[in-house]
C-alpha positions as CSV (number, residue, x, y, z in Angstrom):
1,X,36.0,-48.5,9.1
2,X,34.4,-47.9,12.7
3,X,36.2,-43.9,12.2
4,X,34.7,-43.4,8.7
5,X,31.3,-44.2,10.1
6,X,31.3,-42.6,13.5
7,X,31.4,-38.9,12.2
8,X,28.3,-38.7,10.2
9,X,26.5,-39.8,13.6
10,X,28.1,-37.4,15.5
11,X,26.4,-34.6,12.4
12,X,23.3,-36.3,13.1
13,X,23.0,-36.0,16.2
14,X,23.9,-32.5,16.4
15,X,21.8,-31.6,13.9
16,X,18.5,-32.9,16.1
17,X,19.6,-30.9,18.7
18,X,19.5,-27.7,16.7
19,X,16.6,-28.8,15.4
20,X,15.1,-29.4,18.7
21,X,16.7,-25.8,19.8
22,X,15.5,-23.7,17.1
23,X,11.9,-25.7,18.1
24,X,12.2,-24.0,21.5
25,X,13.4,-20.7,20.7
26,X,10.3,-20.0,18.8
27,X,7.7,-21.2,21.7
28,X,5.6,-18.3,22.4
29,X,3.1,-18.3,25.6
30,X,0.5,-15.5,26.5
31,X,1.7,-12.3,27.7
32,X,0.8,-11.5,31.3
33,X,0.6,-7.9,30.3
34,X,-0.1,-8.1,26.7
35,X,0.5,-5.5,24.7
36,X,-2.2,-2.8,22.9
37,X,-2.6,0.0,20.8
38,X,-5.8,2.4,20.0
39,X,-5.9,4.5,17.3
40,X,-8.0,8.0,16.4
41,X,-8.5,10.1,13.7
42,X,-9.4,13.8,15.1
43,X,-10.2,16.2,12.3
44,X,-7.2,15.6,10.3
45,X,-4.7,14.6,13.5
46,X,-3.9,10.7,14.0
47,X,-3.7,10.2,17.8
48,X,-2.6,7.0,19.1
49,X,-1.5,5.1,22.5
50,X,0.7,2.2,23.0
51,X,0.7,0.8,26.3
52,X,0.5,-2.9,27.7
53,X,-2.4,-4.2,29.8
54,X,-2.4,-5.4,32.9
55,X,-5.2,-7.6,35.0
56,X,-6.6,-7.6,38.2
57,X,-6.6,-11.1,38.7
58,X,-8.1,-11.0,42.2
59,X,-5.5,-8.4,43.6
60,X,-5.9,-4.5,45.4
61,X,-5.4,-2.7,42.5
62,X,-5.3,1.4,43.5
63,X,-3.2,1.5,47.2
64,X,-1.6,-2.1,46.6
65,X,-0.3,-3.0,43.4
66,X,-0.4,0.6,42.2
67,X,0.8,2.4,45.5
68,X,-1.2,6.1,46.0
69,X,0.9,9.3,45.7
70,X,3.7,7.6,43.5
71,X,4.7,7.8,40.0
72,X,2.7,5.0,38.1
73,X,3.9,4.1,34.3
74,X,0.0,4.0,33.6
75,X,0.4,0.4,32.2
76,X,2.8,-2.0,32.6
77,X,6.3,-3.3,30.9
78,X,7.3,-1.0,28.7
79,X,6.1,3.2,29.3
80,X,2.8,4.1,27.9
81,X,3.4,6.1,25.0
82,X,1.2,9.3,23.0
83,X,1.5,10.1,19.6
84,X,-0.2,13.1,18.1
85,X,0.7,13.7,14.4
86,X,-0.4,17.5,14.8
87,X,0.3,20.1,17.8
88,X,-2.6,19.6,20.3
89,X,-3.6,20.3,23.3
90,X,-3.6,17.8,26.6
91,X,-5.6,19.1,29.8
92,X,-5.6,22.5,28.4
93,X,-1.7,22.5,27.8
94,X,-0.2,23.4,24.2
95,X,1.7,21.0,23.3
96,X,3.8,20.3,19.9
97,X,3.2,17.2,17.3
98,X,5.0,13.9,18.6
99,X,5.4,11.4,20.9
100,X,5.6,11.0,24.6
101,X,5.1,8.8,27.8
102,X,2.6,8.9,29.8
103,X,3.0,9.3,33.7
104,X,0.4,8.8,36.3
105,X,0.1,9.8,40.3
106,X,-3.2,7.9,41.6
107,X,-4.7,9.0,44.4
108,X,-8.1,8.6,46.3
109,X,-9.7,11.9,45.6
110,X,-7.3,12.9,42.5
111,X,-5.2,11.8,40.3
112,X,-2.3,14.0,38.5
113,X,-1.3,13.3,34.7
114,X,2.0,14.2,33.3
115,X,3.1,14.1,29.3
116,X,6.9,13.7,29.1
117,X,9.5,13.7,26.9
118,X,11.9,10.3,28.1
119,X,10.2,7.9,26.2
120,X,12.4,5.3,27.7
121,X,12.5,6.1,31.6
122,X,10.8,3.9,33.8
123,X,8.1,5.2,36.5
124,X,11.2,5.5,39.2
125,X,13.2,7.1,36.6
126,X,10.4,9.5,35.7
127,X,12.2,13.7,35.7
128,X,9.2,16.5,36.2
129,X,12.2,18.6,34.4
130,X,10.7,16.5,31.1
131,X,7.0,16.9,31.3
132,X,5.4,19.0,28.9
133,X,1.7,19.0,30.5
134,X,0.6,18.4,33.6
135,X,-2.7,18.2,35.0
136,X,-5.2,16.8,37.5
137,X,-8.3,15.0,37.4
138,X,-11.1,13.3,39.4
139,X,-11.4,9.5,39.5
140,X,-14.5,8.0,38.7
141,X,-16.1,4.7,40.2
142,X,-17.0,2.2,37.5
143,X,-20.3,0.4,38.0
144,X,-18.8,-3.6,37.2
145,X,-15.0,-4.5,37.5
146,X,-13.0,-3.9,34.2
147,X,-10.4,-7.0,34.6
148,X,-7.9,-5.6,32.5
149,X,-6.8,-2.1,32.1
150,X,-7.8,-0.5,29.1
151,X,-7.6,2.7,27.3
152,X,-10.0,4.1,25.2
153,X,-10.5,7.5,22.6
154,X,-14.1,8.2,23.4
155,X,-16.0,11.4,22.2
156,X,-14.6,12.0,19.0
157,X,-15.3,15.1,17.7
158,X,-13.7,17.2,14.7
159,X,-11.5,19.3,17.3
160,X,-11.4,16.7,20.3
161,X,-11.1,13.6,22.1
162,X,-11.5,12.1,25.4
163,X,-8.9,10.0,26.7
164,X,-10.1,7.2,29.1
165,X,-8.3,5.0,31.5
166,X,-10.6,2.1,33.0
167,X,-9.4,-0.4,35.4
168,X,-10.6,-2.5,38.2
169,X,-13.2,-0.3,39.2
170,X,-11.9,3.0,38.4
171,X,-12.3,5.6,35.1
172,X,-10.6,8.6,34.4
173,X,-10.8,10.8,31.4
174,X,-8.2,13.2,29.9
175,X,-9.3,15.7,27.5
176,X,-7.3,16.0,24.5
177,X,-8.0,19.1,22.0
178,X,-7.5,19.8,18.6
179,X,-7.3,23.4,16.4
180,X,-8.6,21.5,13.5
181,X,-10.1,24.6,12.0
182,X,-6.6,26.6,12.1
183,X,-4.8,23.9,10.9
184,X,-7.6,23.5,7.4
185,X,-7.6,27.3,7.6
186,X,-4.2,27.6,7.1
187,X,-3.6,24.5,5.0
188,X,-6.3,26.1,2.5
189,X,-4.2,29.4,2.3
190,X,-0.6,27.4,1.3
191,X,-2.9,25.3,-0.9
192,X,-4.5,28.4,-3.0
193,X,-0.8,30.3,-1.8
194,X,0.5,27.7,-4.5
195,X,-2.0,27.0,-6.9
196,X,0.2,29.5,-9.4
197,X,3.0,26.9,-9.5
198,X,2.3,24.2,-11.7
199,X,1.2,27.4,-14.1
200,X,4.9,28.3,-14.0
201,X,6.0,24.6,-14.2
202,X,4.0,23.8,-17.0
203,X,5.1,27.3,-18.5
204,X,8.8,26.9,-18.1
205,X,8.6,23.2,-19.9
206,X,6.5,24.6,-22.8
207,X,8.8,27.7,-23.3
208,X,11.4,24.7,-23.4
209,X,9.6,22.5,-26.2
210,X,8.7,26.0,-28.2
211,X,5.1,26.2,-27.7
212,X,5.6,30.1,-27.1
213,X,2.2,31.1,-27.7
214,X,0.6,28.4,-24.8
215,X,3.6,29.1,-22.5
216,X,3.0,32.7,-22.6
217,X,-0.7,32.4,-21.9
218,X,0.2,29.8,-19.0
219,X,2.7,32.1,-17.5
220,X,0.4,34.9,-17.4
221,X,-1.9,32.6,-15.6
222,X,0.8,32.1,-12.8
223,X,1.3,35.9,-12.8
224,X,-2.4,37.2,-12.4
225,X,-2.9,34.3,-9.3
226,X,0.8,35.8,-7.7
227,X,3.4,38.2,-9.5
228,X,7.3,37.2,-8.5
229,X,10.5,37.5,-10.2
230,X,10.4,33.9,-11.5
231,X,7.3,34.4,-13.2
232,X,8.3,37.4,-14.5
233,X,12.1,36.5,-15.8
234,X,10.0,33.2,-17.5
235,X,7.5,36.1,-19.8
236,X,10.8,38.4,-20.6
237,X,12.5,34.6,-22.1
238,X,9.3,33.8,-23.9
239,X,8.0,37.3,-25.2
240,X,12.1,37.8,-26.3
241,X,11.5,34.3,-28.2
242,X,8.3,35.8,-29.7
243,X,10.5,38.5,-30.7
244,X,8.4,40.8,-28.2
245,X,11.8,43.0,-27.1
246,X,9.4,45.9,-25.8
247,X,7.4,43.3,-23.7
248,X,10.6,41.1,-23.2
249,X,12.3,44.1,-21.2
250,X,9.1,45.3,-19.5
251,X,9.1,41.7,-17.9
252,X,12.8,41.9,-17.1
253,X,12.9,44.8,-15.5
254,X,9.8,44.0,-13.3
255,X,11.1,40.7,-12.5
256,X,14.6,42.9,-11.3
257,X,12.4,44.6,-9.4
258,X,10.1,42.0,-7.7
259,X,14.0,40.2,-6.9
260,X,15.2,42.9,-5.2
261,X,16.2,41.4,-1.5
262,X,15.9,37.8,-2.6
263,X,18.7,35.5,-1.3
264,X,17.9,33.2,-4.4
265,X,17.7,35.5,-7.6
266,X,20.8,38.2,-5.9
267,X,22.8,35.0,-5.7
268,X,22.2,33.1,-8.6
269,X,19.4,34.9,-11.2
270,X,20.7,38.2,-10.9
271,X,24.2,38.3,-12.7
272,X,22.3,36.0,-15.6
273,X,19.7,38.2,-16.3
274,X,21.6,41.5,-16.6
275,X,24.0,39.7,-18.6
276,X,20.4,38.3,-21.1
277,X,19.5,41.6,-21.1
278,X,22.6,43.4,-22.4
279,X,22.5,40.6,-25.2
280,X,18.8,41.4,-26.2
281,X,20.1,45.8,-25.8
């Protein structure tokens, strides 16, 4: 009897302890250097910085705890990290869409400021071979003591943004440019570059359901906006389904035409169409 009952105390008690374990294993406590993120919208670019924040806490910031004249992380833990959703400019250097670390040399009359591709090296494992902008700017003294480091997107404008860096008693600003009217320019140009498209689409699935008279009208649409082979082969189908054969080969031989050179319709229109078009002869 004393066996029977001792196991189910032995379950017990191991289950408290797991209890008490998984208890623990959740206990969070505050962050020395917590982290933070900041987030911009430039024009039509999202900009955003990850980096973890430091305090003073009564120490020698710039010399002490960050030496002068070595490579700083420019936060603390994990590497400080830019992402640009758009190709920009940092500190008057092009630079493409994506993210990278940041990597900081303070010193007392000038600081330099270096993009870089490892998003994972640490400040001693920092390459130069990786940067992708470098620059240098002038510290500025802060009038009160910022306790804990902090970055901020200040200025925002259409086509830029000021990067700022403020701890203990010291600012710095990074300027971070945008060609937000190239990038609408030529997002206006693909958008009326396409606007014939869903003329053809809608063309194609009419010609398909044997409205022949709204297809037509539709296709011709998509032609007058931009002529091409697949507009054309689409008429030569519908006008042939009209019983238009005059119009039907017009179309057909302006769409072998227009295909001449193409990758697509050699390949895989061309043989098809010829072969249509002997049918119709």
């Amino acid at each position: 009897m004393r066996k029977t009952t001792a196991a189910p105390v032995v379950v017990i008690a191991l289950s408290c302890l797991t209890s008490i374990a998984s208890a623990q294993a959740v206990l969070e406590v505050p962050a020395p250097s917590p982290k933070a993120r900041i987030e911009q919208r430039v024009g039509i670019t999202d900009v955003s910085l990850d980096y973890s924040c430091p305090g003073v806490k009564g120490r020698k910031i710039w010399g002490e705890v960050v030496p002068y004249d070595k490579t700083w992380r420019a936060g603390a833990n994990q590497p400080t990290k830019l992402t640009v959703s758009r190709d920009f400019s940092f500190g008057g250097t092009a630079v493409k869409a994506g993210s990278y670390s940041l990597f900081m040399v303070p010193g007392k009359a000038s600081w330099t400021v270096m993009l870089n591709t490892n998003l994972t090296a640490s400040q001693e494992e920092h390459d130069a071979k990786d940067d992708v902008a470098h620059l240098t700017v002038k510290p500025v003294a802060l009038p009160a003591l910022r306790e804990r480091l902090r970055y901020t997107f200040d200025e925002p404008q259409d086509d830029r943004v000021m990067l700022d860096l403020e701890w203990e008693r010291i600012r710095i600003q990074v300027p971070i440019t945008i060609d937000t009217r190239g990038q609408v320019t030529a997002g206006i140009d693909r958008a009326i570059g396409d606007v014939w498209r869903p003329y053809l689409t809608a063309a194609g699935y009419l010609n398909d359901a044997g409205q022949l008279d709204r297809a037509l009208e539709l296709v011709d649409k998509a032609i007058a906006i931009k002529t091409g082979w697949r507009a054309e082969w689409l008429r030569a189908q519908i006008e042939q389904k009209k019983g238009n054969k005059t119009e039907a080969m017009a179309s057909a031989n302006r769409a072998q035409e227009l295909g001449k050179g193409d990758q697509v319709f050699e390949q895989n229109i061309k043989a098809t169409l010829l072969k249509t078009i002997a049918g119709w002869k």
